[in-house]
VOTIPA-724799 format. One line per field, with one value per residue (C-alpha): x, y, z; residue in one letter. Coordinates in pm, whole numbers. Each point is the difference from the previous one (the first is absolute). Layout:
px	(X;...)
py	(Y;...)
pz	(Z;...)
r	(A;...)
END
This chain:
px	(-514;-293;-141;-103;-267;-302;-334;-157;-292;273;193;-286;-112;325;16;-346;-14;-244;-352;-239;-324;137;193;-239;206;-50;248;-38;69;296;112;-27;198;265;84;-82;9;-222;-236;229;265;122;-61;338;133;-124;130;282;91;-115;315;265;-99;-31;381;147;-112;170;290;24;-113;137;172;-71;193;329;-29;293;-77;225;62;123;-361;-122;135;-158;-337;42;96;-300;-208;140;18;-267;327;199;-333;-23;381;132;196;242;-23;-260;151;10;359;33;-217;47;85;-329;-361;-215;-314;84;101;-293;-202;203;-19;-373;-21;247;-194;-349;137;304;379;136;97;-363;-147;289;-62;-380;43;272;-215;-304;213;144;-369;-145;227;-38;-380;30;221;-263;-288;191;116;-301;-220;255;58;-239;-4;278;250;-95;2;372;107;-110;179;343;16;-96;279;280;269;88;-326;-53;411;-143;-351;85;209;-58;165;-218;6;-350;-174;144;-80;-398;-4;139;-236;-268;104;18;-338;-148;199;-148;-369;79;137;-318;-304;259;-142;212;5;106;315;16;-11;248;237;-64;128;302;9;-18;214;269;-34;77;314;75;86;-37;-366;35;192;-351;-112;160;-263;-272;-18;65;-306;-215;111;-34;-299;-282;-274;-76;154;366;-64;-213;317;197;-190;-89;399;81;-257;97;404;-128;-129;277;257;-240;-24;344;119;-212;202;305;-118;-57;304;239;-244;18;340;251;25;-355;-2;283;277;-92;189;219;-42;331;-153;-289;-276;-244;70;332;-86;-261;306;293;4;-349;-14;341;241;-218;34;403;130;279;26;-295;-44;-122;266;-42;239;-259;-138;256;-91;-141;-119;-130;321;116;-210;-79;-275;135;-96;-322;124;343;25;-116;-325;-109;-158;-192;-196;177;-188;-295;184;75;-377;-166;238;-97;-371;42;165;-265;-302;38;73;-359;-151;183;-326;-260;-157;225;-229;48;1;202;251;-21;64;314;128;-19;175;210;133;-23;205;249;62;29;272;234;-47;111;254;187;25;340;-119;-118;-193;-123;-161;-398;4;-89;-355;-136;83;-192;-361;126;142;-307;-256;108;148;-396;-176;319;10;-377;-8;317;-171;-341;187;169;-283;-212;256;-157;351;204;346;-31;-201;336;106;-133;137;411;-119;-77;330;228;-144;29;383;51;-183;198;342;-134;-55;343;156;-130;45;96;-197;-264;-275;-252;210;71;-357;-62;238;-174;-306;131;155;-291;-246;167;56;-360;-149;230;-31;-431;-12;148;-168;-331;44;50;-260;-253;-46;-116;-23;348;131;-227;202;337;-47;-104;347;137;-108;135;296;101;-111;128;326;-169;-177;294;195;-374;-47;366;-45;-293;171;332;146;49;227;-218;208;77;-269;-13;-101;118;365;307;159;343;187;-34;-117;-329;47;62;-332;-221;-339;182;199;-119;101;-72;-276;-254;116;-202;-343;-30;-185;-211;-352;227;217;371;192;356;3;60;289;140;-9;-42;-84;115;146;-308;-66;211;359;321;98;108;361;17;143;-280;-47;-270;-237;81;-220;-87;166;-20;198;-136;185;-58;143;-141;76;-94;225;-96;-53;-275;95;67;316;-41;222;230;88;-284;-28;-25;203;-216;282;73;-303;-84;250;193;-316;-222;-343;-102;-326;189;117;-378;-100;279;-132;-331;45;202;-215;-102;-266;179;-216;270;112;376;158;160;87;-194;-363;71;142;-232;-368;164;10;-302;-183;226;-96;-339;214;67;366;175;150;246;146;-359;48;387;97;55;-337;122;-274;199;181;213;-187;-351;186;116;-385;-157;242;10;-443;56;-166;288;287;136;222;230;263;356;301;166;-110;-226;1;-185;-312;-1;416;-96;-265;200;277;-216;-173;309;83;-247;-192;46;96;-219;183;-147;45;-279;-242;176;20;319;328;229;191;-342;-120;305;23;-194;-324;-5;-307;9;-230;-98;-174;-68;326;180;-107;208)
py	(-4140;241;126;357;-50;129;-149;189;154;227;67;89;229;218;41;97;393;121;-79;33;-116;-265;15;0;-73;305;221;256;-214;-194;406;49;-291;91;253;-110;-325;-313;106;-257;178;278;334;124;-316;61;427;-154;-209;307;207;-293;-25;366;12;-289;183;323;-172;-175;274;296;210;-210;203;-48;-365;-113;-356;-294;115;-389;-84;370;-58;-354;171;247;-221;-229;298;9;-357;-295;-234;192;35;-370;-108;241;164;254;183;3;-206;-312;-40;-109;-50;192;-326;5;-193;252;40;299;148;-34;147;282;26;-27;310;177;-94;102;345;63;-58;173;1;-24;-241;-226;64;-25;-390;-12;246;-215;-349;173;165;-341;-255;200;-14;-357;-62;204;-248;-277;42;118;-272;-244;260;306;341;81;-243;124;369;-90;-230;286;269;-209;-108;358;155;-256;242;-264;-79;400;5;-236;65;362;-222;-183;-304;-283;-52;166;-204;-328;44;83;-333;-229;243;-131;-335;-6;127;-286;-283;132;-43;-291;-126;78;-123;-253;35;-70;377;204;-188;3;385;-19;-184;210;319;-159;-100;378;101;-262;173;316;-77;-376;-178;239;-68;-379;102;31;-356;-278;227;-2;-371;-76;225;-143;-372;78;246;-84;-134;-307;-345;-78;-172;301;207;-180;5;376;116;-261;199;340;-105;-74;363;168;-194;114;386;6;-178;131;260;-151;-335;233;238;-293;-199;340;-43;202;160;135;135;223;-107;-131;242;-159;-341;-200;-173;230;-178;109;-319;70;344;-166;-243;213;335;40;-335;-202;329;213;-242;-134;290;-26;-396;-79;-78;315;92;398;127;298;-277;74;377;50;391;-157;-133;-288;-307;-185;47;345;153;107;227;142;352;7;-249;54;346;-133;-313;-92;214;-237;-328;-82;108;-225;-302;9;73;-308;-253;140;13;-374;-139;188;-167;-323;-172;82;-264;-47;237;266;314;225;-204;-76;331;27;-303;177;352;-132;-277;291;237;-288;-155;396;42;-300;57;366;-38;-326;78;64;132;318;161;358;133;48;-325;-79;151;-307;-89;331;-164;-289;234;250;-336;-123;360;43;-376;-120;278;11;-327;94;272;-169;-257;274;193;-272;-228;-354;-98;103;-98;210;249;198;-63;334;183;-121;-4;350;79;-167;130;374;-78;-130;324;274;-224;40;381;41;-162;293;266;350;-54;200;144;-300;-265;168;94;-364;-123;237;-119;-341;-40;211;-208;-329;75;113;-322;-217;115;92;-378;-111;244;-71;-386;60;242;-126;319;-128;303;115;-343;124;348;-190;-213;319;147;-347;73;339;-110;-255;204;343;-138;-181;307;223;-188;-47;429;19;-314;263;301;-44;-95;-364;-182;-214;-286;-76;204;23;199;220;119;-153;-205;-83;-308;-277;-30;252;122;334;-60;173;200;319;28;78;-199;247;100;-199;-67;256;-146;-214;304;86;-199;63;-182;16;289;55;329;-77;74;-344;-127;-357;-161;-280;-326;-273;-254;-349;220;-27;124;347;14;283;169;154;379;196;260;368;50;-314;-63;-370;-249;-192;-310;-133;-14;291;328;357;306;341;69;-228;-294;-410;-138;-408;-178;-286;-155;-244;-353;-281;82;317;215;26;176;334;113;384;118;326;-65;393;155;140;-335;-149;292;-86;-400;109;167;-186;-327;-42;-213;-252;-196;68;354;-197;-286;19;-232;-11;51;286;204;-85;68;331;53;-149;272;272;-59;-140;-318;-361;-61;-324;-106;-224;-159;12;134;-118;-58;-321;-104;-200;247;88;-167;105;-209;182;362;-56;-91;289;246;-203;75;328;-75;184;233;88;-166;138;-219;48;96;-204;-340;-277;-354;-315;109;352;40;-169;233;297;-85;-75;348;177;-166;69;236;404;197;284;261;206;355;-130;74;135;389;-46;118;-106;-233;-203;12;-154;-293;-344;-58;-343;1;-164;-8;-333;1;-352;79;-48;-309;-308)
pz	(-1744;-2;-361;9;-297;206;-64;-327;184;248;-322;-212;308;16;-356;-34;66;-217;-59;-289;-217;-183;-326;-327;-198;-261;-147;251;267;-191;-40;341;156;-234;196;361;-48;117;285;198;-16;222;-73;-22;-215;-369;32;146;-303;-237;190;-19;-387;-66;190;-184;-341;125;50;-298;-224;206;-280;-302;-277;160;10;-240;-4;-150;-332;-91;60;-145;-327;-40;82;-249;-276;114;-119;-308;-88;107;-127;238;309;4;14;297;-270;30;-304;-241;-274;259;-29;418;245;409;239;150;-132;-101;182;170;-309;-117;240;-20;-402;-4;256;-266;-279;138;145;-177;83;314;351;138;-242;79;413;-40;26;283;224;-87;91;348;117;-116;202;304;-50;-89;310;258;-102;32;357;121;-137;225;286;-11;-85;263;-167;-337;106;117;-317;-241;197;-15;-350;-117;226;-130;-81;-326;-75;-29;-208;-268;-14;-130;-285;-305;125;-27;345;119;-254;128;357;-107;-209;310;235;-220;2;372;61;-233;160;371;-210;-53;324;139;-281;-92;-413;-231;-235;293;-22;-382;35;213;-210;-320;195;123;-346;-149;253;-108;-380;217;180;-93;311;273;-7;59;363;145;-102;283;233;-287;39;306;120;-242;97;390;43;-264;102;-233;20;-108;-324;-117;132;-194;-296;7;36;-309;-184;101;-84;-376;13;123;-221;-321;153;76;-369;-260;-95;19;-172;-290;-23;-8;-259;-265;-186;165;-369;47;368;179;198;364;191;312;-155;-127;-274;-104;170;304;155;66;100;258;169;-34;14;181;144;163;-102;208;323;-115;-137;-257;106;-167;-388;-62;-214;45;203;118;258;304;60;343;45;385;106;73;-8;410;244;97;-353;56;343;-191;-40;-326;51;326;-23;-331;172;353;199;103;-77;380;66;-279;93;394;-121;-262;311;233;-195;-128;417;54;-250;91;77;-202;-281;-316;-226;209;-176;210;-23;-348;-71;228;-175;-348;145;185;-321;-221;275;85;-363;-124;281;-37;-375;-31;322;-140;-419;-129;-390;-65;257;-10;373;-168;-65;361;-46;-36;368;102;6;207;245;42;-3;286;138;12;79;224;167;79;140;215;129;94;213;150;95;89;149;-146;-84;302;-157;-315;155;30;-391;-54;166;-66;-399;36;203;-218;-305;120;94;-337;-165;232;-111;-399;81;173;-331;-184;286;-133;-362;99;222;-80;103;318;91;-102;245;314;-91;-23;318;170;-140;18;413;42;-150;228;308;-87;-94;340;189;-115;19;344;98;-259;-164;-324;-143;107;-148;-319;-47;63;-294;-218;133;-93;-398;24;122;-228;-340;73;-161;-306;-76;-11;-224;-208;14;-120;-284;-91;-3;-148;-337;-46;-179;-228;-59;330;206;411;236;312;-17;-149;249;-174;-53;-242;-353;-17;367;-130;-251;297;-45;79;-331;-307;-292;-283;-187;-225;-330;-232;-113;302;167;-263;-172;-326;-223;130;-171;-124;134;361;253;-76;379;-73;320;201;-39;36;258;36;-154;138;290;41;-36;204;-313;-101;-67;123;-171;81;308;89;315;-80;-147;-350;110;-356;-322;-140;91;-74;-39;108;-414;42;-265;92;55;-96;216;-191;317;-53;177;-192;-350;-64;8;-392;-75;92;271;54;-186;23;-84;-9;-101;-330;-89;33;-233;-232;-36;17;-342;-150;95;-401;81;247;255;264;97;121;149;356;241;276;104;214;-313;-202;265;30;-374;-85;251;-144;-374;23;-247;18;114;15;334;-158;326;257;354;81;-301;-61;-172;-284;-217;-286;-176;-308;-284;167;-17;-334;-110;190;-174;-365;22;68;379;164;-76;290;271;319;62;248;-106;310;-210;178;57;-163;-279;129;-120;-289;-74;120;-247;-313;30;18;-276;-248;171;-14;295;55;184;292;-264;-179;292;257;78;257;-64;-271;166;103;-353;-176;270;-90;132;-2;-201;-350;-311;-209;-295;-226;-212;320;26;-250)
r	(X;X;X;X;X;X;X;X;X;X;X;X;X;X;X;X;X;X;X;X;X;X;X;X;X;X;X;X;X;X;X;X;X;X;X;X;X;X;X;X;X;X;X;X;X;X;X;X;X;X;X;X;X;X;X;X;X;X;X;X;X;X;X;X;X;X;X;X;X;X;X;X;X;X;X;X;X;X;X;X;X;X;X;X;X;X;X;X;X;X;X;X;X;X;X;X;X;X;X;X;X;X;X;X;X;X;X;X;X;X;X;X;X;X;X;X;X;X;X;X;X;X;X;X;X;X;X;X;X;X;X;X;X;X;X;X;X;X;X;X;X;X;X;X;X;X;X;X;X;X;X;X;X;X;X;X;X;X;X;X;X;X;X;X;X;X;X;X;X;X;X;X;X;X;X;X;X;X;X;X;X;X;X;X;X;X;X;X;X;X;X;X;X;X;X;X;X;X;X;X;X;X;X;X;X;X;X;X;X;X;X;X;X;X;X;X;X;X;X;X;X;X;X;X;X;X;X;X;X;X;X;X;X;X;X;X;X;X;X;X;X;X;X;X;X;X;X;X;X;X;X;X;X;X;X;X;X;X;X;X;X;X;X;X;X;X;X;X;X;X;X;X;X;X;X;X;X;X;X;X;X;X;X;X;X;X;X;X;X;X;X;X;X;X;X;X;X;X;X;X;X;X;X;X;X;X;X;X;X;X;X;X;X;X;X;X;X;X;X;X;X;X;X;X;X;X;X;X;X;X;X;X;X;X;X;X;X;X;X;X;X;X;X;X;X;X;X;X;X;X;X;X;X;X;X;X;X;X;X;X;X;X;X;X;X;X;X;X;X;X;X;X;X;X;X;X;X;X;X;X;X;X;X;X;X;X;X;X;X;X;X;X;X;X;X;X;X;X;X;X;X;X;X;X;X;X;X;X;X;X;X;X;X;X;X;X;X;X;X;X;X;X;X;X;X;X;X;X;X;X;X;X;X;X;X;X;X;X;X;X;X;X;X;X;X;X;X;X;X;X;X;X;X;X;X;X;X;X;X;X;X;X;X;X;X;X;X;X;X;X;X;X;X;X;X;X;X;X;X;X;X;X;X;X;X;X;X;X;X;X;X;X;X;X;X;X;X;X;X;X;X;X;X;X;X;X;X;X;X;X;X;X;X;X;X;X;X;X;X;X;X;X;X;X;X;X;X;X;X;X;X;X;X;X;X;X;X;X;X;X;X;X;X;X;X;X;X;X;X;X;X;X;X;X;X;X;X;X;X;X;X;X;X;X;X;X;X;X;X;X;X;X;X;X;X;X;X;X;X;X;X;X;X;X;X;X;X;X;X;X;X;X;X;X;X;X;X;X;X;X;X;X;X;X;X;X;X;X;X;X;X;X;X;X;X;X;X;X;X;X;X;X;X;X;X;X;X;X;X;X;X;X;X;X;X;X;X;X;X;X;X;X;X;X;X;X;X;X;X;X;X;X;X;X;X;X;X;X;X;X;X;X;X;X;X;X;X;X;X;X;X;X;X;X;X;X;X;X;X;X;X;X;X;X;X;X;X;X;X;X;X;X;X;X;X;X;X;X;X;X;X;X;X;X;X;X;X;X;X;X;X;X;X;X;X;X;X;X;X;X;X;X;X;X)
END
């Protein structure tokens, strides 16, 4: 089999374009080549990266104010800037009462924007623009260190025009900060593949590490390729191998740990509630319900019943190409998989350390582990989670398919010399079927599709004509037709990710495409406005419209129940819905036992005033069952608020002997609770506060009709008297 490496002085020579005095070295010059780039270079490849960077940002930023965000994750920022207790737990509220389900790292980043600049919808972007800009920067110098400017030029272009990537990026998921920790850790581990030293690899471990305290085991999926690059490629004997991956395994383990090691060491008296845990540990939270429950579903020992919601569809290979997937990361997936099988045949010769092949090792474990991952877990899996695939995919979109295309054009590999141009075919089939799926949505997805199929056809039969006449440069416009051709699509469902309102629990991009749990969760609808004081650098006021938001990632699955806000044109799909007069209904038909507390309620604007002054000097504004209720509220007010029950429910959080002490220290007054009854701790609280508790009805805030103000709210007032 013939390699196509050629030998480094022809290489060198067709890279080299542009000729100069040599570099100084001063800041002038450092100034300069940060804008053209190294003298080896190119001309056009440094502006070239300036424009994929400058688009990726105006994507991702595009319309910044009417970014709603995840107000689960909104409200724990917020009360992170009110409370360093509350900043280093992942709290929810600012008493600590529960942590969100997630480590907190990305939290953090966000909360340290909000406290430098103030709290509100750009602070809280600031980072997640940064992250997305960044990886793409992160993945251009990667490729083209392995495969040239070409490859990166290519790479960069992909991952910025990733219709999800752009959904989530424009977010406050923790999502964009994840994929810039393992983008980090991937560039180290390639360092260190080829000086085989030892810190490269250390490096690499202690951003896999951070990345773990950003998303728990999702950032572990890239590590089977991690090692098995490092074991195969470096350059140094096996022993040291050996030695140097036992070293860098003790420094992920203690990046990955240290913050759980000393949560579950604090007395659970002394810290909040781990939310999603069953026993109130991160441990737990780490195995079940972001570890084995995410992968099993509700067969695992998670214990939370929230684990078997799939807003993707059904689990199998065929996920990642369903209607609801496939126009979020499928588009270049055949592409990157023939470019993956192709590129490492080319390469089938060459010495062991090879670098080129290194590299297609690491995208392609990273793309294929990513893949089977995402494609085969049953638990809860919302569409954006899939970004992490997107660098694998646009790595070797750009270094596979550059080494496809120089055996094609130069014909040292005769039998793959016509991988090219099927990869391209089949991948412009599978974009015009994508763009039929969502025929009739629009005039960018049909344009899209013309340009498409145009394209697409163009690059084929240029390729074939141009092998046969040896017209390189015709062959050279093909495979520019070729790029066209398979991102016209991407970047219409990226323009429309851009452009649109977004749900912010469950964001995605291009058109709603129907069917299954989130199908109907599109780009095109709009999910409601921003709670008030998530748009603002100010405190959260009580004097907003009362929309509340959305439920938060990892829920239950829409019921297909749910109502949807006046005007929206899109269903909530969650538990919480909003009525045309702009208050919160909080849903009792919790999973998990949660439906005792806080169900058939109206959380309005005039009832938040109402608690608000009448709060005599609690630490918590009220007590409601689920995290949903209670992010919304907490945005509303600008107050701590209990989640009693954590994201489904069923968090064993409260418990009657801890309600009775809150209320007996004056800590809280205030509690919804059903009037449908509950089951387990939840009933038992639900029946001891209707006990002793006093019903506040809705007259004493409400400004509705008579017959609303004599009904029941459900909420209740405690005071220490209450309690025997």
């Amino acid at each position: 089999m013939t390699t196509l490496a050629p030998p480094p002085h022809q290489e060198g020579a067709r890279r080299s374009h542009r000729a100069g005095p040599p570099v100084d070295g001063g800041l002038d010059s450092r100034v300069r080549r940060l804008f053209t780039g190294p003298a080896e270079d190119p001309r056009w490849a440094r502006p070239a990266l300036w424009a994929i960077l400058l688009l990726a940002t105006a994507l991702y930023a595009w319309n910044l104010t009417s970014i709603t965000g995840n107000t689960f994750y909104d409200a724990a920022v917020y009360s992170g800037t009110k409370s360093w207790k509350a900043f280093f737990f992942g709290a929810l509220d600012s008493g600590s009462f529960i942590t969100v389900d997630k480590p907190p790292f990305a939290l953090w980043v966000m909360g340290l924007s909000a406290r430098v600049f103030g709290y509100g919808t750009w602070q809280l972007m600031l980072p997640m623009v940064a992250a997305g800009t960044g990886s793409v920067a992160l993945l251009y110098r990667s490729v083209k260190r392995d495969f040239g400017a070409v490859a990166g030029t290519i790479s960069a272009l992909v991952l910025a025009l990733t219709p999800i990537t752009v959904a989530i990026t424009r977010d406050t998921n923790p999502d964009p900060i994840l994929v810039l920790l393992m983008m980090l850790g991937a560039l180290a581990l390639l360092k260190a593949v080829r000086n085989g030293k030892l810190m490269p690899l250390v490096w690499s471990a202690v951003a896999i590490g951070f990345a773990f305290n950003t998303k728990m085991m999702q950032a572990y999926v890239v590590l089977p390729a991690f090692f098995l690059v490092y074991l195969w490629a470096t350059n140094v004997s096996l022993g040291r191998r050996i030695r140097n991956l036992a070293v860098a395994t003790v420094a992920l383990v203690v990046s990955s740990a240290w913050w759980m090691v000393i949560v579950d060491l604090i007395p659970a008296s002394s810290r909040p509630y781990i939310g999603g845990s069953t026993d109130n540990t991160v441990w737990d939270l780490v195995i079940g319900y972001n570890g084995f429950g995410r992968i099993f579903g509700a067969s695992s020992s998670v214990g939370s019943q929230g684990n078997g919601a799939s807003f993707g569809g059904s689990s199998g290979l065929y996920r990642m190409f369903n209607e609801i997937m496939g126009g979020q990361i499928s588009w270049l997936i055949p592409f990157a998989a023939v470019a993956l099988v192709g590129g490492l045949v080319l390469r089938g010769r060459a010495p062991r350390t090879d670098a080129k092949r290194a590299a297609l090792m690491l995208w392609g474990g990273w793309f294929v582990l990513h893949f089977l991952t995402f494609s085969l877990a049953e638990g809860t899996f919302h569409p954006y989670y899939v970004t992490a695939m997107a660098p694998g995919i646009a790595a070797l979109a750009g270094g596979g398919g550059v080494l496809l295309y120089r055996a094609f054009r130069e014909g040292a590999a005769a039998k793959w010399a016509w991988v090219l141009p099927v990869a391209v075919a089949a991948s412009t089939v599978w974009a015009v079927v994508l763009l039929q799926r969502v025929s009739g949505s629009g005039a960018v997805y049909t344009v899209a599709e013309i340009v498409v199929a145009v394209a697409g056809a163009a690059s084929v039969l240029g390729l074939l004509v141009g092998r046969f006449t040896r017209r390189h440069r015709l062959t050279g416009f093909a495979a520019l037709a070729a790029v066209v051709a398979l991102l016209a699509g991407p970047a219409a469902y990226s323009v429309s990710a851009a452009t649109s309102s977004t749900n912010g629990t469950n964001p995605t991009a291009g058109p709603s495409t129907g069917g299954g749990m989130g199908g109907g969760m599109g780009g095109g609808g709009g999910m409601g406005s921003a709670p008030s004081g998530s748009k603002s650098g100010t405190k959260p006021s009580g004097s907003g419209s009362g929309t509340m938001g959305t439920p938060p990632s990892g829920g239950t699955a829409p019921s297909g129940t749910g109502t949807a806000k006046s005007g929206s044109g899109s269903s909530t799909g969650g538990s919480t819905s909003e009525s045309a007069s702009g208050s919160t209904s909080e849903s009792g038909g919790q999973q998990g036992g949660g439906g005792g507390m806080g169900g058939g309620t109206q959380v309005s604007s005039e009832m938040i005033a109402y608690l608000k002054k009448h709060q005599d000097g609690a630490t918590w504004l009220l007590a409601v069952s689920t995290d949903q209720t209670a992010s919304s509220i907490i945005l509303e007010s600008g107050q701590p608020v209990i989640s009693m029950g954590g994201w489904s429910g069923s968090d064993n959080a409260m418990t009657l002997a801890k309600l009775k002490s809150l209320v007996k220290s004056g800590k809280l007054h205030y509690i919804i609770v059903s009037s449908d009854g509950g089951q387990g701790t939840n009933s038992e609280i639900a029946t001891w506060v209707k006990a002793h508790g006093t019903a506040v009805k809705s007259s004493a805030y409400s400004s509705g009709s008579s017959t609303t103000s004599s009904s029941s709210s459900g909420l209740y007032r405690l005071d220490a008297s209450d309690v025997s």
